[in-house]
N, C-alpha and C positions, 0 to 999 in steps of 0.2 A: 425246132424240135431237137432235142437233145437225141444222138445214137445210142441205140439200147446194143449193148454187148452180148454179138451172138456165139452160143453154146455150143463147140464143135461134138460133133458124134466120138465117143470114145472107141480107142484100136479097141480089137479083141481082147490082146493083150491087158490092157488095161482093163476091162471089164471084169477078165476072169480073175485079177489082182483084186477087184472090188470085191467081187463075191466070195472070195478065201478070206479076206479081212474081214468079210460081214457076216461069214458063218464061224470064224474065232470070237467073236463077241456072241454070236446067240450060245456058242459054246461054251463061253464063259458065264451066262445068265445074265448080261448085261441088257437084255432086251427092253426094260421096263424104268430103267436108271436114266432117264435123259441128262446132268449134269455129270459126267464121269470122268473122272480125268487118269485112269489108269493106261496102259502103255496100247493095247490090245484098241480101246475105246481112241483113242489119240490117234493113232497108226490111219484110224477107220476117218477120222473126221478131214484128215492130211490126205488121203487119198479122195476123199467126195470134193475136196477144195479144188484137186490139181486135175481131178474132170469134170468142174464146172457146177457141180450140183449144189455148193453151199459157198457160199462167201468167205465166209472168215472159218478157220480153223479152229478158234479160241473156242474152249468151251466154256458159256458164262455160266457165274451161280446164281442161282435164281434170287430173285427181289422179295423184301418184307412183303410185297401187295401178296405173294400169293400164299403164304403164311398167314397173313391174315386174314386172307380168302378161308383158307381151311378152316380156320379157327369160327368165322363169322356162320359158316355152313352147320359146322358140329355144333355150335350153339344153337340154332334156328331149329337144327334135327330134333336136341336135345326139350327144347321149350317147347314141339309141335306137340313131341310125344306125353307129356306130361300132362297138357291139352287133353291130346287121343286116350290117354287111358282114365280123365276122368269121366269123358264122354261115354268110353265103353264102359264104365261102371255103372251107367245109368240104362244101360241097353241099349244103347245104340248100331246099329248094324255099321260095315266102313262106309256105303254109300250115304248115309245120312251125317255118318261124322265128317265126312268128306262135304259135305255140304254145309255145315255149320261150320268150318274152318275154312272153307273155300281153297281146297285141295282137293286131286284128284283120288279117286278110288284105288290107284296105283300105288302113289306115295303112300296113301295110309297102310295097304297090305304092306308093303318095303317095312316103314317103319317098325309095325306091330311084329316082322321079321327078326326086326334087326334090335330091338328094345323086349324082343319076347312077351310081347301082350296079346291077353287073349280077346278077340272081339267075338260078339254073340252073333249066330247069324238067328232069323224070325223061320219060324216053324211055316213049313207051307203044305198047303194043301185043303182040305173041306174041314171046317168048324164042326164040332158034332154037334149032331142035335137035338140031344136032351140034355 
């Protein structure tokens, strides 16, 4: 069995180095940027190296898969809903459209959110009776 390299507990000192370097970046607005290579975001990934929390310092740029990942997702959104708003043209409520696309009643409310289409819901209550 190969030795797994154990992670010493970081000084105080160090720590409170971490946390001033990690609240310059949320200062900066960098919190949601995971490839960044500015001085502030750089400084932050050189200190998680040198107490143990990340491997390599380098920040990589991400790969075409996940660009095409996006790409693949926005299309799939885009052809659902085109689906969903002929469905709701014919009246269909989202649980039912949700069932003839075999999607949940989530996604459909999301989409119809997010594409701004209107779905009908069915009137409820007693039928009258005359």
């Amino acid at each position: 069995m190969s030795k797994v390299k154990k992670r010493i507990r970081p000084t105080r000192e160090q720590a409170q180095e971490f946390n001033r370097r990690l609240d310059a970046v949320v200062e900066a607005g960098h919190t949601n940027k995971l490839y960044c290579d500015c001085e502030v975001c750089q400084a932050l990934a050189e200190q998680a190296e040198l107490m143990g929390y990340r491997t390599d310092s380098t920040i990589k740029r991400p790969s075409e898969k996940w660009d095409s990942r996006k790409r693949t997702y926005e299309r799939i959104h885009q052809i659902d809903a085109v689906k969903m708003a002929n469905l709701a043209g014919q009246g269909l409520t989202s649980a039912e459209i949700g069932g003839k696309m075999h999607r949940s009643k989530g996604y459909i409310s999301k989409l119809a959110k997010e594409f701004d289409i209107k779905i009908f819901t069915k009137k409820r209550g007693r039928k009258p009776c005359h």
